[in-house]
Rosetta silent file (secondary structure, phi, psi, omega in degrees, C-alpha in Angstrom):
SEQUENCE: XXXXXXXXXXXXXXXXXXXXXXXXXXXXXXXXXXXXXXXXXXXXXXXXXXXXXXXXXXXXXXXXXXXXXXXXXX
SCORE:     score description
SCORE:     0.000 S_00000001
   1 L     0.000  114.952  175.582   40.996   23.284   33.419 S_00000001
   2 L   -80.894   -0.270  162.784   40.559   19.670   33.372 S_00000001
   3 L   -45.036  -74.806  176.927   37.088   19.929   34.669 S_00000001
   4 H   -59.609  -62.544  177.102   35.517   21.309   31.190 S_00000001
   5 H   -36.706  -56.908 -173.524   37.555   18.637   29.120 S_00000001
   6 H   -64.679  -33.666  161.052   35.856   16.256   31.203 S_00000001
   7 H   -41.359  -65.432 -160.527   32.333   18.008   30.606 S_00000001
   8 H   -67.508  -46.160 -143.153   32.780   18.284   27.288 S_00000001
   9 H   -88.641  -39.079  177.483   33.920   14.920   26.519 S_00000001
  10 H   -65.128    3.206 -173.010   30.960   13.174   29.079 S_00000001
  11 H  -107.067    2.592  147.017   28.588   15.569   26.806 S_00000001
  12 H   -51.434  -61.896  163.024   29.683   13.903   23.828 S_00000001
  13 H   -59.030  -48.505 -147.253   29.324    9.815   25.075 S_00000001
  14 L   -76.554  -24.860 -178.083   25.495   10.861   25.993 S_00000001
  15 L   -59.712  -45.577  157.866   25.071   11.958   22.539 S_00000001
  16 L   -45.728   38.149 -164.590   26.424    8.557   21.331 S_00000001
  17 L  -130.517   -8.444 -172.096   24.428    5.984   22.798 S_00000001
  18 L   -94.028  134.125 -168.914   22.196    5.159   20.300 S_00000001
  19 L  -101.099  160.716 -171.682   23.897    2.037   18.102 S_00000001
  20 L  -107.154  127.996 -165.479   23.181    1.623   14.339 S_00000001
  21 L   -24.722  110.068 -159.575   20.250    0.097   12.936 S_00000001
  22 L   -83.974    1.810 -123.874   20.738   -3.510   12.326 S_00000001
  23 L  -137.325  111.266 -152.038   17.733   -4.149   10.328 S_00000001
  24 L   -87.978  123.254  157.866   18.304   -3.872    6.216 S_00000001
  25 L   -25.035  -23.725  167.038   16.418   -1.125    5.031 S_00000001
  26 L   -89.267  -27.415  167.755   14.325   -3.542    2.708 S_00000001
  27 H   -65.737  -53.636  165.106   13.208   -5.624    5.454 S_00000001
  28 H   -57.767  -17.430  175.103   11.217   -2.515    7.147 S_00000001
  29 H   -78.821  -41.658  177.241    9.918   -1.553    3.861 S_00000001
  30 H   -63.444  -62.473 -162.685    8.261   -5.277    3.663 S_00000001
  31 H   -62.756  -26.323 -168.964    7.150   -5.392    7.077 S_00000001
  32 H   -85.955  -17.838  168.075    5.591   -1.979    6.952 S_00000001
  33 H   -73.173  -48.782 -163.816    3.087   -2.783    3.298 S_00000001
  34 H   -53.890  -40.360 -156.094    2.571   -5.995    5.818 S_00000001
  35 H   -66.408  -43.643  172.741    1.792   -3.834    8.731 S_00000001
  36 H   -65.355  -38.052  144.842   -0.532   -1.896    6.363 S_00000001
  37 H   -37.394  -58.539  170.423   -2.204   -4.353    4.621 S_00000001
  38 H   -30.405  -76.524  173.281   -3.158   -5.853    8.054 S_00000001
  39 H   -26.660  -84.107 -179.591   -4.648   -2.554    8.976 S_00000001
  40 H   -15.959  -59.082 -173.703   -6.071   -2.169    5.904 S_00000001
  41 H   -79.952  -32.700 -172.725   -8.110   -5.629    5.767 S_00000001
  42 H  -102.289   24.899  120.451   -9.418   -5.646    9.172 S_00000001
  43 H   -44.228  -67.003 -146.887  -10.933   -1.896    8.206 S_00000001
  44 H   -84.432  -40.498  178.387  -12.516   -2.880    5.705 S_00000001
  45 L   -57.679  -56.664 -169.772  -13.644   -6.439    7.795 S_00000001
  46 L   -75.751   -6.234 -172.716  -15.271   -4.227   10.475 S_00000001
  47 L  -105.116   23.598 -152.144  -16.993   -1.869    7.648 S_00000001
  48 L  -110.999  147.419  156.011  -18.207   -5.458    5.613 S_00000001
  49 L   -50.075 -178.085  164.221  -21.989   -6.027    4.647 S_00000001
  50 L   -89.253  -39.521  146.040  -23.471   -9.221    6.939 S_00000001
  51 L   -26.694  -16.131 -170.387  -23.431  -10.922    3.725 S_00000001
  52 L   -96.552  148.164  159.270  -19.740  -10.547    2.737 S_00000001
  53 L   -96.485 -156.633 -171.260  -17.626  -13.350    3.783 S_00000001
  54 H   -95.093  -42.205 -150.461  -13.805  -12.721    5.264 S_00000001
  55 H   -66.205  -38.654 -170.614  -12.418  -14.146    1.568 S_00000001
  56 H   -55.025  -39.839  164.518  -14.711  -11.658    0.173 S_00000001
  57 H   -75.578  -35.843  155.279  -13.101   -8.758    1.713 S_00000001
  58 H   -20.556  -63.278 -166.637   -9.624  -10.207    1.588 S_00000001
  59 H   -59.129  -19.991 -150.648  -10.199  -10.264   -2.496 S_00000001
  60 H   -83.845  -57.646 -178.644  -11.550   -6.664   -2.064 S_00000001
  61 H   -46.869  -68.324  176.501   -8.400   -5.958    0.070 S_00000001
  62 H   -56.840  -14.408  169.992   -6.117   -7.416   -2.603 S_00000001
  63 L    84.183    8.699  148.815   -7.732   -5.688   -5.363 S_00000001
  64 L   -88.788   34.605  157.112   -8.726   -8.723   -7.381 S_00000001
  65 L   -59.618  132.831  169.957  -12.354   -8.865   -6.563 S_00000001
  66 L  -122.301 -168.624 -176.361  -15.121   -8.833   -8.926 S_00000001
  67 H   -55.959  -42.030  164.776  -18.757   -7.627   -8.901 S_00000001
  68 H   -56.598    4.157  171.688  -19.781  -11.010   -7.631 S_00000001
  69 H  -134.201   44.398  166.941  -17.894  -10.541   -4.753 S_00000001
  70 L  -138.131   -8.782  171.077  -18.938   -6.775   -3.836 S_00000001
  71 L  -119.729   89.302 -153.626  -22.963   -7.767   -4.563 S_00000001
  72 L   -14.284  136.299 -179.040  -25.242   -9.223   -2.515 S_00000001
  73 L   -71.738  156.983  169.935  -26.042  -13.055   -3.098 S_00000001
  74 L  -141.358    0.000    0.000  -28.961  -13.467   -3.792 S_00000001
Protein backbone atom coordinates (compact mmCIF):
# COMPACT_ATOMS: atom_id res chain seq x y z
CA UNK A 1 0.00 0.00 0.00
CA UNK A 2 1.48 3.15 -1.06
CA UNK A 3 -0.86 5.12 1.06
CA UNK A 4 0.94 4.14 4.56
CA UNK A 5 4.51 4.76 3.00
CA UNK A 6 3.25 8.05 2.32
CA UNK A 7 1.83 8.44 6.01
CA UNK A 8 4.64 7.28 7.45
CA UNK A 9 7.13 9.22 5.65
CA UNK A 10 4.78 12.79 5.94
CA UNK A 11 4.86 11.68 9.86
CA UNK A 12 8.44 11.81 9.86
CA UNK A 13 9.07 15.57 7.91
CA UNK A 14 6.59 17.02 10.80
CA UNK A 15 8.86 15.65 13.30
CA UNK A 16 11.80 17.41 11.54
CA UNK A 17 11.05 20.89 11.32
CA UNK A 18 12.77 22.26 13.98
CA UNK A 19 16.53 23.40 12.55
CA UNK A 20 19.63 23.34 14.84
CA UNK A 21 20.52 25.89 17.21
CA UNK A 22 22.77 28.42 15.73
CA UNK A 23 23.74 30.17 18.80
CA UNK A 24 27.25 28.78 20.54
CA UNK A 25 26.42 27.34 23.67
CA UNK A 26 28.74 29.97 25.50
CA UNK A 27 26.98 32.84 24.16
CA UNK A 28 23.55 31.77 26.05
CA UNK A 29 25.46 31.02 29.09
CA UNK A 30 26.71 34.90 29.00
CA UNK A 31 23.54 36.31 28.09
CA UNK A 32 21.64 34.38 30.69
CA UNK A 33 24.23 35.65 34.14
CA UNK A 34 23.36 39.06 32.01
CA UNK A 35 19.72 38.34 31.98
CA UNK A 36 20.09 37.56 35.72
CA UNK A 37 22.08 40.10 36.93
CA UNK A 38 19.55 42.55 35.34
CA UNK A 39 16.85 40.90 37.31
CA UNK A 40 18.79 40.73 40.11
CA UNK A 41 19.75 44.62 40.39
CA UNK A 42 16.48 46.06 39.67
CA UNK A 43 15.15 43.66 42.79
CA UNK A 44 17.16 44.80 44.88
CA UNK A 45 16.59 48.74 43.30
CA UNK A 46 12.85 48.40 44.07
CA UNK A 47 13.62 46.85 47.74
CA UNK A 48 16.50 49.99 48.30
CA UNK A 49 16.32 52.33 51.47
CA UNK A 50 15.31 56.21 50.20
CA UNK A 51 18.76 56.89 51.12
CA UNK A 52 20.63 54.36 48.93
CA UNK A 53 21.68 55.68 45.68
CA UNK A 54 21.41 53.38 42.24
CA UNK A 55 25.58 53.00 42.48
CA UNK A 56 24.91 51.96 45.93
CA UNK A 57 22.88 49.05 45.05
CA UNK A 58 24.76 48.28 41.87
CA UNK A 59 28.01 47.79 44.35
CA UNK A 60 25.64 45.71 46.58
CA UNK A 61 24.57 43.86 43.36
CA UNK A 62 28.19 43.22 42.38
CA UNK A 63 29.22 42.14 45.70
CA UNK A 64 31.91 44.72 46.29
CA UNK A 65 30.10 47.00 48.61
CA UNK A 66 31.16 48.00 51.95
CA UNK A 67 29.43 49.03 55.20
CA UNK A 68 29.51 52.59 54.02
CA UNK A 69 27.51 51.78 51.30
CA UNK A 70 24.75 49.49 53.12
CA UNK A 71 24.48 52.36 56.19
CA UNK A 72 22.65 55.21 56.34
CA UNK A 73 24.56 58.63 55.74
CA UNK A 74 24.36 60.43 58.18
Amino acid sequence: MAGSDQAAQHATEVLHQRRKVSLCPMKMAIGGVAVVATIGYFVLYTKKKPEASALDVAKVTAGVANPSNTHPRN
